[in-house]
C-alpha positions, 0 to 999 in steps of 0.5 A: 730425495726426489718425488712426493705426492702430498695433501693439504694437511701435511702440506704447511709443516713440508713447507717449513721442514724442507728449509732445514732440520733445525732443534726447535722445529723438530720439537714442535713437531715431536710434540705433534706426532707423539700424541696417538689422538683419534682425529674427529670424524666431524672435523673437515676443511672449511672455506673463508675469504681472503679478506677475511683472514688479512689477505686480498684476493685479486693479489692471490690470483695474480701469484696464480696467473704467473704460476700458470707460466711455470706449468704449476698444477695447484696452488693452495693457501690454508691460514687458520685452518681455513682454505682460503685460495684454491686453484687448479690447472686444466686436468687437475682437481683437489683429489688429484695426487699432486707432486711436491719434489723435494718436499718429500724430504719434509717427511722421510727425512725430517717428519720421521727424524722428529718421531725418532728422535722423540722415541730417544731412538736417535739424537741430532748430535749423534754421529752418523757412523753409530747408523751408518756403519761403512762410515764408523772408521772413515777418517772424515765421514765418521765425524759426520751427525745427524744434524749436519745432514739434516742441514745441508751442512755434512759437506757431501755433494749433491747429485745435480750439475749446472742445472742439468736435467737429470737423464743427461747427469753422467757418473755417479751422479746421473746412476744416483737419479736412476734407482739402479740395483745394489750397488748402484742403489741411490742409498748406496751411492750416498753413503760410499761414492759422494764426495765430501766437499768440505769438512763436517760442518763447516759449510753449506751444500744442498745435499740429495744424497746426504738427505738420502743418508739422513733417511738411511740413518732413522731407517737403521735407528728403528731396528727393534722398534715397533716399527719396521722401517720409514713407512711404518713409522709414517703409518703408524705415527702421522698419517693416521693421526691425522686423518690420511687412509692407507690407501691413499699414499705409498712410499715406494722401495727405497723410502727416497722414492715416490710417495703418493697422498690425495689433495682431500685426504686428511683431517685436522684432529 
């Protein structure tokens, strides 16, 4: 689950999400989306020194200095509320849409699994085939839950090999990349050609493609909710919450793939 343009406000919880879905930092966030609290229009970020809040500025400017090396385009440190550190590349600024790669999981999958799974829509220990129903009857992937994709621990391979990049990917793994047509969809891919590499639970493997049945799932567990799908769940239950315009981020069809938020864009409520 590749590609994500995300602000500053969302930015910390990505950071801790995209480590792994785990109970207790689904239950933090749970108690922070389920709230439909109006964010105060007075509230805005503000700027305090390094020092000020236990850090040293010469420190933060030598993470930037090497950043620069690696072609990073901004690098933002917030504690406390408060923007402390702030640097962007030539051509970049703070309104600019920054790309997150797979922090996008933090919120199409993670973000989103925390609000339903709140709702009682879905439960870590559920099996994915209740969602999934290609997988209902499958021997092995049957035995596969919600949790075990969200941590990377469902035994389903990952669409990368050797470091290559992924234009020169072949098979299954290379059209995973492309976001073909049904039934060459990433979705798809994920659910009926990934191979499992080992049995449910009892290893770890970085998956793309089970985070993208992770998605698939909340997707499935929505139907009769009040929301439609991923997007409309973000919409309506964190987004605007905290502040970010609609205009200002998209999740493009399928939810996997690109979505766009503005470094400015939300408010703390």
């Amino acid at each position: 689950m590749r590609g994500f343009f995300l602000s500053k406000a969302v930015l910390p919880l990505c950071v801790i999400s995209a480590i792994g879905i785990d109970t207790l930092i689904l239950r933090s966030f749970c108690a922070a989306f389920t709230v439909h609290a109006a964010v105060s229009p007075e509230w805005d970020w503000t700027a305090a020194s390094p020092e000020i809040q236990g850090m040293i500025t010469r420190q933060l400017e030598s993470i930037w200095t090497d950043l620069e090396t690696r072609r990073a385009t901004a690098f933002l440190v917030i504690r406390s509320d408060k923007i402390v550190f702030e640097r962007f590349a030539t051509g970049h600024n703070r309104t600019t849409k920054h790309y997150t790669a797979s922090m996008a999981k933090a919120l199409v999958g993670g973000i989103s699994l925390a609000v339903a799974l709140s709702d009682g829509r879905i439960a870590l220990d559920d099996q994915a085939g209740k969602y999934v129903a290609q997988w209902a009857d499958d021997p092995v992937k049957s035995k596969i839950t919600i949790r075990q994709l969200g941590s990377h621990t469902s035994g389903l391979a990952d669409a990368e090999e050797n470091g290559l990049a992924h234009e020169k990917l072949t098979g299954w793994q290379g059209d995973f990349w492309k976001r073909l047509a049904p039934p060459n969809d990433p979705f798809t891919i994920s659910r009926d050609t990934t191979p499992l590499l080992f049995t449910p639970g009892g290893g770890f493997q970085y998956s793309n493609p089970g985070m993208a049945v992770l998605g698939y799932a909340v997707t499935a567990a929505l139907k009769n909710s009040a929301h439609r799908d991923l997007r409309g769940l973000l919409r309506e239950r964190v987004m605007r919450p905290i502040g970010v315009p609609d205009a200002q981020w998209i999740i493009s069809t399928p939810p996997m793939a690109m979505a766009t938020v503005s470094n400015r864009s939300c408010r703390r409520s």
